[in-house]
N, C-alpha and C positions, 0 to 999 in steps of 0.2 A: 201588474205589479206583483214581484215575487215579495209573499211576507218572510219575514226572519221568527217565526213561531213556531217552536221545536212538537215535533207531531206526536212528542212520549208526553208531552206536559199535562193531558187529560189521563192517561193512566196513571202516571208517578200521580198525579192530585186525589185518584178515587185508591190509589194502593195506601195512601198517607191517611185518608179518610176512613179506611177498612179497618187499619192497624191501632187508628187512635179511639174507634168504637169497640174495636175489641181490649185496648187497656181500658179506657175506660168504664166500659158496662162489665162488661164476664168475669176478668179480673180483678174490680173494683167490687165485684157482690162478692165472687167470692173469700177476698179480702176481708170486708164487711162480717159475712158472717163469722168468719174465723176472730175474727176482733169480739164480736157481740157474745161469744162462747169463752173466750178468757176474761171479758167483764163479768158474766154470767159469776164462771167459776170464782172469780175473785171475791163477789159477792158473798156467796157461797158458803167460800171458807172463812171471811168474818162472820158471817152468823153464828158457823159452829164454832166460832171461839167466844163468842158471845152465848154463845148455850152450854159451850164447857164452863164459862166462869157462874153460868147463874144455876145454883146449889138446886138440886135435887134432880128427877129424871122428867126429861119432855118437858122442859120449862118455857121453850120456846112454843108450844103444843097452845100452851096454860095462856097464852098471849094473844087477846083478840084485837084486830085482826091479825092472820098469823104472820109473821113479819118473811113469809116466802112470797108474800104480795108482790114484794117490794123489786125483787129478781125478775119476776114472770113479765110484770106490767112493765117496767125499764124494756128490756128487751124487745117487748113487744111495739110499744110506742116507737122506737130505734131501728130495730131491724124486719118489722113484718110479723107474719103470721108463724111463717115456716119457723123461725129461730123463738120466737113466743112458745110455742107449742112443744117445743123441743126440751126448754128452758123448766115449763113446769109439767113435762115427766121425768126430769131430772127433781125436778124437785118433789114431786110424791114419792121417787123412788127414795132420796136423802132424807125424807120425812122419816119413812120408813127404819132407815135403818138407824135414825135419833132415835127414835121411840115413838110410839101413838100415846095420846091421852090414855091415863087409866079409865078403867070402865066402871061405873060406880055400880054396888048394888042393887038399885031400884030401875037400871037400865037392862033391857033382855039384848040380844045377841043382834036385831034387826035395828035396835033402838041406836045403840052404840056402833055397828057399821053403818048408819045411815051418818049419825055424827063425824064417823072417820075419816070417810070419803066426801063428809060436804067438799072441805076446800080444797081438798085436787082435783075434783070436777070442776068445781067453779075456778080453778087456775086454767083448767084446759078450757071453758066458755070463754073466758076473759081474753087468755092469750088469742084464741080464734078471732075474735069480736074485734078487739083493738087491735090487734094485729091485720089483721084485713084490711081497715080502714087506712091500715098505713101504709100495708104491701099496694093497697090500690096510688094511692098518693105517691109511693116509690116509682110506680111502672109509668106514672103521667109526666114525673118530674126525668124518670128515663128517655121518655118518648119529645119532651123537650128538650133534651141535652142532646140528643140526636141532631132533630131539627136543626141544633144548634152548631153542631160541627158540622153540619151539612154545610150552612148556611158558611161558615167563614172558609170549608174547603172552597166552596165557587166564589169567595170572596179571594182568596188568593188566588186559584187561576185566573180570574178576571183580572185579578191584578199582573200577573204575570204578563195575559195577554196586552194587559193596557201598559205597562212599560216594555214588551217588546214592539209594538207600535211605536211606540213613542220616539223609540232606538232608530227604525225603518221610517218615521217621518224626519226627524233630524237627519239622518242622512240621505234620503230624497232631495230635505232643502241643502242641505250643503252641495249635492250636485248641480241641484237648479243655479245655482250661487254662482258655483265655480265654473258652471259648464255656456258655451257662446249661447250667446241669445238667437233664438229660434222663433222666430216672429213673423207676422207680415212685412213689418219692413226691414227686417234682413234678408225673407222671399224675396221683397222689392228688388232688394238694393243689388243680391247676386245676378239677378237679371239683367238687369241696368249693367253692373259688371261685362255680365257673357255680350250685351248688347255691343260695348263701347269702351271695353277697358284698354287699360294701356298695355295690357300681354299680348305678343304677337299669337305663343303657344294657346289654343283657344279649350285643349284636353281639361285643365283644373278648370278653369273657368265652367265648362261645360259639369263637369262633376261637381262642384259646389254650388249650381244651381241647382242641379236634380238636389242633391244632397236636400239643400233647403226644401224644396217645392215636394218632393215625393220620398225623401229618408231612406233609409239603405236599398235603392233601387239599382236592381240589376239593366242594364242596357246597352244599347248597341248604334253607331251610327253607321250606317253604308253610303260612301258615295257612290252614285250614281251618273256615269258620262256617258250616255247613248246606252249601247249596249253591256258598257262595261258596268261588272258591280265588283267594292270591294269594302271590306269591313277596314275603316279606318281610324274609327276609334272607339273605346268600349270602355267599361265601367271597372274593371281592373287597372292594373298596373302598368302594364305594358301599352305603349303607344298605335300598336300595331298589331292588331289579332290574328291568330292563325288562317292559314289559305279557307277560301270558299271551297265547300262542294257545289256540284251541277244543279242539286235539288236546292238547295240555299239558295244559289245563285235567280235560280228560276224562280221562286217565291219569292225574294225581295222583289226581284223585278216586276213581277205579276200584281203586289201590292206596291209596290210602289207607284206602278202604272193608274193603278183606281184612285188611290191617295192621292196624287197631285189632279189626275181629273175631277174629282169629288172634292178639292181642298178642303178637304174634312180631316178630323181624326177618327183611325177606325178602331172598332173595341171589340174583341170578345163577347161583350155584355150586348152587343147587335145579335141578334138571330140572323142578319144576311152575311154577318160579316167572321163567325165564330169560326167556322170552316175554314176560308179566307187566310186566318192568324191561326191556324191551327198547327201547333209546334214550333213559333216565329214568335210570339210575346203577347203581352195584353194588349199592348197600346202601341199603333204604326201611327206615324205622320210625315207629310212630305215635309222636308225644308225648303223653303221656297228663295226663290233666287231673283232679284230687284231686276236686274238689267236683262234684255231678251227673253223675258215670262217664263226662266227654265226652274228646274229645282237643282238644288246639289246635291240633296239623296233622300235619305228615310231615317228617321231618327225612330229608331224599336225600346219601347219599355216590356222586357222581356220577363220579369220577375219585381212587386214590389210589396212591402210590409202589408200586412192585413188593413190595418186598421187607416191606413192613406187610400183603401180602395171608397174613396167618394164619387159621386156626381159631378164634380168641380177639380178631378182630375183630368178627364180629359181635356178638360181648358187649359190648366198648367201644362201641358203635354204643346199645345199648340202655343202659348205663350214661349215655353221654351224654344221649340223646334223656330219660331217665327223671330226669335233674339240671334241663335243660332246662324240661320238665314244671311240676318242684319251681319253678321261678324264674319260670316264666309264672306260676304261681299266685300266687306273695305279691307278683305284680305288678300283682293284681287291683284296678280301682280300691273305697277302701273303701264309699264310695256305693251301688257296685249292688251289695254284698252287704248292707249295712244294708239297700236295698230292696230284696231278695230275702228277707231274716229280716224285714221288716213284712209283704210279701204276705202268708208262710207266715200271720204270727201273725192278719191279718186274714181269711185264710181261712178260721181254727180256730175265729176267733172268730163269724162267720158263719156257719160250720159247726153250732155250739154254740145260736147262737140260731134258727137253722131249724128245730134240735131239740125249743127250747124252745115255741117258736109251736105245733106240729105236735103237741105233747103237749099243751098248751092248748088249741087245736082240737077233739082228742078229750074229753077231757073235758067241755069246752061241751057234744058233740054230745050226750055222755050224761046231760047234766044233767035233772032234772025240770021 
């Protein structure tokens, strides 16, 4: 059975699959981060309007905790580590240029850098820390989103495949539907047919048995009268097949000689017999002929479908050739059998009076 399932549908499915991981992961991060950097900055620049309006310098400094918390940790929690990290040295560097805390008198120079720098440090621990826990929770819910298109790519080719079957079983059974029934007792009945039908013409008859029994099978019938051989009807078109050659000639008649003494069917699939049919056909059989034990010829299956070559072909082969047979005979004309039953009777009766002479003879001789 040829499928109707187009041989691009597994590339076109993994090129669909390729293009929709790459919008969605490469360009979806870096999407992502691009977005998490104008929140970042939006952030940002409310602060500093919130530290321009609150009166004096580094107000926002004076503010524990320092409200750049607020930026680092968003981001981080959202977009990872990477954009965390980014986020609060943008934010030491904006610190910076607000202003530091002042430094009070009783503080020395190591005292007051240690205080400056606490919470940019701890904005870069933070952002790392939270940020990682998230970037890792990003890469698993990546690595399921994959999965996932994976998963309904071979869900639509399966689908595809399973409606183009579906397309290729609907129209199988609307063949089955539409097409003659091909059965044993259509086998039967064509038989029966070739046996006894009412056509004189015995050519279709003969072809719509094979037909049925052994499907587009190529063949040959030759009759055979004595020495004569002649291809009289074949599995084409025309009634009447082109002339023999010598070598043909000679091989039908050669198998056809073993065939009718063998009343066998001979096969290729014999090792005595593969020689034999060698360039002649698979399957010889005599046709056998009812009245004076002769045959009418050799019915040759010369070529047939793979899948008819069973075990139980060459019965069909002899079932044929033996209907055949039956239908050369009642095709016999009625003439030369009425002049075959007057020989006989003229024979007998000739017979009868040589008797009669030949014992009147004798008796003459012994007469007085």
């Amino acid at each position: 059975m040829r499928w109707s399932v187009d041989s691009v549908t597994p590339l076109r499915a993994a090129g669909a699959a390729t293009l929709l991981r790459f919008l969605t992961r490469d360009v979806a991060a870096s999407l992502f981060s691009v977005r998490g950097r104008y929140e970042a900055g939006l952030i940002f620049v409310i602060l500093l309007i919130v530290e321009w309006i609150i009166p004096g310098p580094a107000s926002l400094a004076r503010i524990a905790p320092h409200p750049f918390w607020i930026p680092v940790i968003l981001i981080s929690v959202q977009y990872g580590s990477a954009s965390g990290i980014l986020v609060a040295a943008f934010a030491a560097c904006l610190s910076w240029v607000v202003g530091w805390p002042a430094q009070s008198g009783t503080e020395d120079y190591f005292a007051y850098s240690l205080r400056t720098w606490r919470e940019p440090v701890l904005w870069m621990i933070g952002a790392l820390v939270v940020g990682g826990l998230r970037s890792r929770e990003i890469k698993d819910r990546r690595s399921i989103h994959d999965r996932l298109v994976l998963a309904e790519t071979q869900r639509d080719t399966i689908g595809s495949y399973a409606l183009d079957l579906q397309e290729e079983l609907t129209r199988c059974e609307r063949k089955v539907a539409t097409a003659e029934v091909s059965s044993v007792e259509a086998a039967v009945e064509a038989l029966s047919t070739l046996r006894g039908g009412p056509s004189a013409e015995p050519l279709p008859l003969l072809r719509s048995g094979i037909e049925r029994w052994m499907g587009s099978a190529a063949w040959t019938f030759y009759r055979v009268e004595g020495d004569d051989v002649a291809a009289s009807l074949g599995s084409r078109d025309e009634a009447t097949p082109g002339r023999l050659t010598v070598e043909t000639v000679f091989k039908v008649g050669s198998v056809h000689a073993i065939a009718h003494r063998q009343m066998a069917v001979l096969s290729v699939f014999d090792a005595s017999q593969a020689e034999l049919l060698d360039g002649l056909g698979v399957y010889a059989c005599s046709v056998p002929r009812a009245w004076r034990g002769g045959s009418h010829g050799l019915l040759v299956i010369e070529t047939l479908p793979l899948h008819r070559l069973r075990d139980a072909t060459a019965e069909a082969v002899a079932l044929i050739a033996g209907a055949l047979g039956e239908r050369l005979d009642r095709q016999v004309p009625e003439a030369v059998i009425v002049r075959c039953t007057r020989e006989i009777r003229d024979l007998a009766t000739a017979s009868v009076a040589s008797q009669r002479a030949a014992v009147a003879e004798c008796h003459a001789g012994h007469a007085p």
